[in-house]
C-alpha positions as CSV (number, residue, x, y, z in Angstrom):
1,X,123.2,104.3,82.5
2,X,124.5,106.1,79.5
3,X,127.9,107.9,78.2
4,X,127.4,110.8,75.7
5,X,130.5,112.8,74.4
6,X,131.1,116.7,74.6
7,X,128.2,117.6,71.9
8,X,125.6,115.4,73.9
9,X,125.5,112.4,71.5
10,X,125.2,109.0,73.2
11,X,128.2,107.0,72.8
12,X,127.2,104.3,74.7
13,X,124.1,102.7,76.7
14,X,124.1,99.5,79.5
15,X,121.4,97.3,78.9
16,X,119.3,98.5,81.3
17,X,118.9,102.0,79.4
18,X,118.0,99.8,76.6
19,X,115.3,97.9,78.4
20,X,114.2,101.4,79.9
21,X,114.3,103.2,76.3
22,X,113.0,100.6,74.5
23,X,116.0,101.3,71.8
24,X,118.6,99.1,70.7
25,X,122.2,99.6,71.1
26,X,122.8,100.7,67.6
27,X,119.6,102.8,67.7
28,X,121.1,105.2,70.3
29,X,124.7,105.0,69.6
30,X,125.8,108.8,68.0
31,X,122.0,110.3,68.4
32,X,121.7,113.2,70.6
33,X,120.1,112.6,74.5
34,X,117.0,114.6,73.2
35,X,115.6,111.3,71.2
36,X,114.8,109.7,74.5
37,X,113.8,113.3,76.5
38,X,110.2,113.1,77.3
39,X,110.1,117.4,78.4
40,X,112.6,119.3,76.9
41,X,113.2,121.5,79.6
42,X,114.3,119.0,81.9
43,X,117.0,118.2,79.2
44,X,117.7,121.7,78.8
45,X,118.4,121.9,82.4
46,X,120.4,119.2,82.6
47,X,123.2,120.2,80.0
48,X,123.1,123.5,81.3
49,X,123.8,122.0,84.4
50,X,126.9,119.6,83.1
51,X,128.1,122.5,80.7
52,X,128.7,124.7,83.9
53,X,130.7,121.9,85.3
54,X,128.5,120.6,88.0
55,X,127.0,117.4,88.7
56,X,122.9,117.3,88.1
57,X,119.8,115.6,90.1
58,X,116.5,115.5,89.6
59,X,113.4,113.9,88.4
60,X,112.2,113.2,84.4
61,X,110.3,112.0,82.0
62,X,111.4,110.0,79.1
63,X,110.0,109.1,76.0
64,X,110.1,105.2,74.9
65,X,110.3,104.2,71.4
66,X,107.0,103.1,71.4
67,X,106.0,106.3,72.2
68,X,105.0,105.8,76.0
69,X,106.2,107.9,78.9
70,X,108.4,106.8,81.7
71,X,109.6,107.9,84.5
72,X,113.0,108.2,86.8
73,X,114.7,109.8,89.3
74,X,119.2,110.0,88.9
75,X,121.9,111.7,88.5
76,X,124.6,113.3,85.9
77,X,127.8,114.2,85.3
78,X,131.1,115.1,84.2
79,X,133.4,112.7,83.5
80,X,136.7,114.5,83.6
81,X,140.2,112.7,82.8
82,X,143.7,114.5,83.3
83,X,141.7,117.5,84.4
84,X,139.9,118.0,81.1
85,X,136.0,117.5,80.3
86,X,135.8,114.3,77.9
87,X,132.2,113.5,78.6
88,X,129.1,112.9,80.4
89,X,127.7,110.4,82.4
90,X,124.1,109.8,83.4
91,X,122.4,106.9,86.0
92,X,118.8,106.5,86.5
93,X,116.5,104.7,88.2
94,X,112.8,103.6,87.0
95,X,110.2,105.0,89.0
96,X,107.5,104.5,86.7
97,X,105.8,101.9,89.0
98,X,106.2,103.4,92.1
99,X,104.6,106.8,90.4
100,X,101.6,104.1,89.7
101,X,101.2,102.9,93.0
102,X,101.3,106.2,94.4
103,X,98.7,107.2,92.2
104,X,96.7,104.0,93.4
105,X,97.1,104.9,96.9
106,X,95.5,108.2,96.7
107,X,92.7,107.0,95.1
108,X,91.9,104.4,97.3
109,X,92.5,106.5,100.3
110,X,90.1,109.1,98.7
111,X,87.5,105.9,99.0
112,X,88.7,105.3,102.2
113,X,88.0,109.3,103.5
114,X,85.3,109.6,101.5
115,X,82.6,106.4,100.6
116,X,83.5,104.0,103.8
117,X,83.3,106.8,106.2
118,X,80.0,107.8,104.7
119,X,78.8,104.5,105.0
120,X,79.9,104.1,108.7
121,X,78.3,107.6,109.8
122,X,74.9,105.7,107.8
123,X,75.4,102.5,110.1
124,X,75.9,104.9,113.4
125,X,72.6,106.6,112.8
126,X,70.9,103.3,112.4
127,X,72.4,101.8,115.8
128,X,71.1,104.8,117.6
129,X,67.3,104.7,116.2
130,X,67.8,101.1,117.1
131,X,68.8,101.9,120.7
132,X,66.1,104.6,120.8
133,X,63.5,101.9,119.6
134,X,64.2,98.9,122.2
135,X,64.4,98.2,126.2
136,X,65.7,95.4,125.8
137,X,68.7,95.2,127.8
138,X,70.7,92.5,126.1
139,X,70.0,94.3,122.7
140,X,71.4,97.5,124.5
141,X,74.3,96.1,125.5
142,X,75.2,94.5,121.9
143,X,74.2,97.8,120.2
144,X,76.0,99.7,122.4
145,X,79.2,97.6,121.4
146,X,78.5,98.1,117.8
147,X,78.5,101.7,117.8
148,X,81.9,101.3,119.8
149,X,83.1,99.2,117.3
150,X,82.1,102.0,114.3
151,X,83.8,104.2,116.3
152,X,87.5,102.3,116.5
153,X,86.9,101.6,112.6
154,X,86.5,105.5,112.1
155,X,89.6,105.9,114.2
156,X,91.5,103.8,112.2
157,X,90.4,104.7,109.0
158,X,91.8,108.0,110.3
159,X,95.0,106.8,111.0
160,X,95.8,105.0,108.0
161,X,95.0,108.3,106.4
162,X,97.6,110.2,108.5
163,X,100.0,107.8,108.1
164,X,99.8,107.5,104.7
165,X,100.1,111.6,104.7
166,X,103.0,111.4,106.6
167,X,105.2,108.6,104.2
168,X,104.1,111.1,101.1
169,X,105.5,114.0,103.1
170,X,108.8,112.4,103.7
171,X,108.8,110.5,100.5
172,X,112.0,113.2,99.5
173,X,113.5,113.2,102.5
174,X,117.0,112.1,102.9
175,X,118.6,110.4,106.3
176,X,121.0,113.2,107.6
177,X,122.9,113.4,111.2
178,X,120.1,114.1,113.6
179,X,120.6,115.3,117.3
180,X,119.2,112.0,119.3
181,X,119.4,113.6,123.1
182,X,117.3,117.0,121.7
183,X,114.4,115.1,119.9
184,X,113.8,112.5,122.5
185,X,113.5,115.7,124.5
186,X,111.2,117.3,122.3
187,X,109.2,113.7,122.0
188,X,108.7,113.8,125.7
189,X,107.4,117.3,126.0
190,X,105.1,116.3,123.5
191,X,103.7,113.4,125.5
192,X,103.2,114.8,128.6
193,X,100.8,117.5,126.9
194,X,99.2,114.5,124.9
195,X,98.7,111.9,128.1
196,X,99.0,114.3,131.1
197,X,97.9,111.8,133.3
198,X,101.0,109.7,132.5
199,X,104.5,109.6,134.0
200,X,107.2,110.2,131.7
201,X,110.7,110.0,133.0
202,X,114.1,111.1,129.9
203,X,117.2,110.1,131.9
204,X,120.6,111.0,130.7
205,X,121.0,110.9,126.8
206,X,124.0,110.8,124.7
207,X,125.4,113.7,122.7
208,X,125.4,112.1,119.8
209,X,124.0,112.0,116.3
210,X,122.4,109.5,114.6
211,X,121.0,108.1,111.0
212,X,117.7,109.4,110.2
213,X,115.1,111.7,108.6
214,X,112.0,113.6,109.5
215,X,109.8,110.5,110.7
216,X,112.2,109.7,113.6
217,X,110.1,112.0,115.8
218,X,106.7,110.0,114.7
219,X,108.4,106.4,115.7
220,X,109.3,107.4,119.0
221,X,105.8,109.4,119.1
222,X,104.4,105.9,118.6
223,X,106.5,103.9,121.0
224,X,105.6,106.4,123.9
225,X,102.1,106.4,123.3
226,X,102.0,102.9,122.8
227,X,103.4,102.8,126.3
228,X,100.3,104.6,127.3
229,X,97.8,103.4,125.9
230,X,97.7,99.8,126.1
231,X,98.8,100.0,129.5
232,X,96.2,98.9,131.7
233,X,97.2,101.1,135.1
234,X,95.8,103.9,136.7
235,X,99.2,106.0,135.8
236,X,100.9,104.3,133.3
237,X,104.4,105.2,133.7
238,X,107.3,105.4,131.2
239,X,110.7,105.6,131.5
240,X,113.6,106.5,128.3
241,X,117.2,106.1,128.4
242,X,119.8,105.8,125.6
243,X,122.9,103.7,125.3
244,X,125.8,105.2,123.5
245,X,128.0,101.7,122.2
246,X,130.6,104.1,120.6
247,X,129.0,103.1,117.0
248,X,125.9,102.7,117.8
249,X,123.1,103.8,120.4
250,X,120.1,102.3,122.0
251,X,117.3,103.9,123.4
252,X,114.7,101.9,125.7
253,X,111.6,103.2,126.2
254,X,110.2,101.0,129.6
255,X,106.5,100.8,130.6
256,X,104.7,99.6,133.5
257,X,101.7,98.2,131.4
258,X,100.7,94.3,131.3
259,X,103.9,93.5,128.8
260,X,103.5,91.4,125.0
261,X,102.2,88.1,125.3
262,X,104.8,85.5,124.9
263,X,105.2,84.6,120.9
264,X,103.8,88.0,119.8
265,X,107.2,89.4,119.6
266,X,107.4,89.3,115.9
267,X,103.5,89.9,115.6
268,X,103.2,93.2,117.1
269,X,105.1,94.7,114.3
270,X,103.3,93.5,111.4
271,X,106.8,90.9,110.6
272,X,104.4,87.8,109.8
273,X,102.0,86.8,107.8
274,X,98.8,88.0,108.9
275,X,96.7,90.6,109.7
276,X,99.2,93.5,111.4
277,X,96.6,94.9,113.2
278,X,94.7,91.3,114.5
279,X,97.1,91.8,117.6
280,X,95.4,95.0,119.2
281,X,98.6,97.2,118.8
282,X,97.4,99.0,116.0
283,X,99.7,100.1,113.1
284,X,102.3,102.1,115.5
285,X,104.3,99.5,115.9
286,X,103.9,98.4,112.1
287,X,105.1,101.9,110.9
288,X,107.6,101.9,113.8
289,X,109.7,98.6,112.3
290,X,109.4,100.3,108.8
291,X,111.0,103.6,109.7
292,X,113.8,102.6,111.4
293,X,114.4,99.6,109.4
294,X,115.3,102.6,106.2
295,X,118.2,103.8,108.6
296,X,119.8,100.3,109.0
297,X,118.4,100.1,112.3
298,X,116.5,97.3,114.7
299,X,113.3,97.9,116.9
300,X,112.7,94.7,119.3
301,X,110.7,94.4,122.9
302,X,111.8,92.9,125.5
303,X,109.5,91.9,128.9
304,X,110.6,95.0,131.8
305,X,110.8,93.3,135.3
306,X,108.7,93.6,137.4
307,X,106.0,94.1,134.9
308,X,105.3,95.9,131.8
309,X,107.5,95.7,128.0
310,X,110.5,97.3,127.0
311,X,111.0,98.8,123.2
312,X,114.7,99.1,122.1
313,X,115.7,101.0,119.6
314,X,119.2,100.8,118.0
315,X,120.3,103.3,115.6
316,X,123.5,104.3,113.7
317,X,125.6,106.8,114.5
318,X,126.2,109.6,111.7
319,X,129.6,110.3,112.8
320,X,132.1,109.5,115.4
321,X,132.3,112.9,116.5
322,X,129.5,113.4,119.7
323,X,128.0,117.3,119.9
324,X,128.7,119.6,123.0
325,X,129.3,117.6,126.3
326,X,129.1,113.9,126.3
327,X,126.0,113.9,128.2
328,X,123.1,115.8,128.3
329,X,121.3,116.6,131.8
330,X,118.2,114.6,132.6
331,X,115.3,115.5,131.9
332,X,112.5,114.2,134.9
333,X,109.1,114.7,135.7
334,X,107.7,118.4,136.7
């Protein structure tokens, strides 16, 4: 954080800025902002911004003392005593590392996309010629399960990929009231086209909003087709309801399916040490307990009598105030 006066000279620095800047106090004390501005025109921007009176935020790029670039991500503005302008006020946050990582992660994924499914397609082709080149039944049968085997390690190669997609998308994104009773709607319309030979049943949902962003709709995507999916009946059949508790709601999505083995609560959503996707589940679940854990909610299962699992989501509301009539109508199976 730093204080500049009315001209844009720095009048004051916390030590964090001086860690960040690489300056010390008496080095930034009555120099202008532009000795740490790594672009000019974000500078520019900015006191145009603050000169107009309003409050600026954004990304930029500083330069260190040292000569190295840095980035953040904050916020400025006025600070205005007895209705008059004395200063400015600015608060940023590191993101240098994170811009890192990020970098990282493409790269590897491009690895991922690229080299390892290259190599994969390779091993396929060589477990057919095999299978074309023996009668052997036993050797068949154990080919036969290693080309299934390339197969799931394509598949999730693939989803890691559009997983990772997805987090970059909503990297921006900020939490906002969103309309629970419409997009559980929308997530069930969705399913039905995706498994049509499951049952899907949305009973009455609150008219209220809650805490979240634009990867809501891919948790509860998740939790209904891991309802599916891992069920082991001939219909697999799924039923939603949400519980308004005046500050909070929860919505239980109920299968039929063969339930989570006893001790494998904590497991199935990656919460221990070990390998998240050992259990079966996948990385659903695992991106499930990360999304709605960045609202301040819970995800937890439960065993559904007679048979199958229960998912429970809890969420915050965004307001006291509910939208429309208190309930919206049911929405069954047609």
């Amino acid at each position: 954080m730093l204080l500049t006066d009315l001209n844009f000279l720095i009048r004051d620095v916390n030590r964090a800025g001086r860690a960040f800047t690489g300056y010390g106090r008496d080095e930034l004390i009555d120099e202008p902002v532009s000795i740490i501005a790594g672009t000019t025109d974000v500078i520019d921007e900015i006191v145009e911004t603050l000169v107009r009176g309003e409050p600026w935020r954004g990304d930029f790029a500083l330069q260190t003392k040292f000569g190295t670039r840095v980035y953040g991500r904050g916020s400025a503005a006025p600070v205005v005593v007895d209705g008059k302008t004395r200063g400015y006020v600015a608060v940023f946050v590191d993101t240098t590392k994170q811009r890192r990582y990020a970098s990282t992660s493409r790269v590897l994924s491009r690895l991922l996309r690229h080299d390892l499914r290259n190599e994969l397609n390779l091993l396929y082709g060589y477990l057919d010629t095999a299978s074309e080149n023996t009668d052997d039944p036993e050797a068949l049968a154990a080919l036969t399960e290693a080309r299934d085997q390339v197969e799931r390690i394509v598949g999730r190669s693939d989803q890691v990929r559009d997983l990772r997609d997805l987090l970059e998308q909503s990297y921006d994104a900020e939490s906002r009231p969103v309309r629970l009773g419409e997009l559980l709607e929308e997530r069930v319309v969705a399913a039905r086209k995706r498994f049509p030979d499951a049952e899907f049943d949305l009973g009455r949902t609150p008219g209220v909003r809650v805490y979240a962003d634009d990867l809501l709709p891919a948790a509860f995507d998740a939790l209904l087709e891991n309802a599916v999916v891992h069920n082991d009946k001939d219909v697999p059949r799924v039923e939603i309801e949400a519980l308004d508790r005046q500050t909070d709601v929860v919505v239980r999505i109920s299968d039929n399916g063969p339930g989570v083995p006893p001790g494998q609560e904590d497991l199935i959503f990656g919460r221990e040490d070990v390998d998240v996707v050992h259990h079966g589940t996948g990385l659903g679940l695992f991106l499930v307990d990360s999304i709605i854990s960045n609202y301040d909610g819970t995800v937890w299962v439960e065993e559904n009598e007679p048979e199958g699992a229960v998912f429970a989501v809890r969420l915050q509301h965004a307001s006291d105030t509910t939208l429309g009539e208190n309930l919206s109508e049911p929405v069954s199976e047609g």
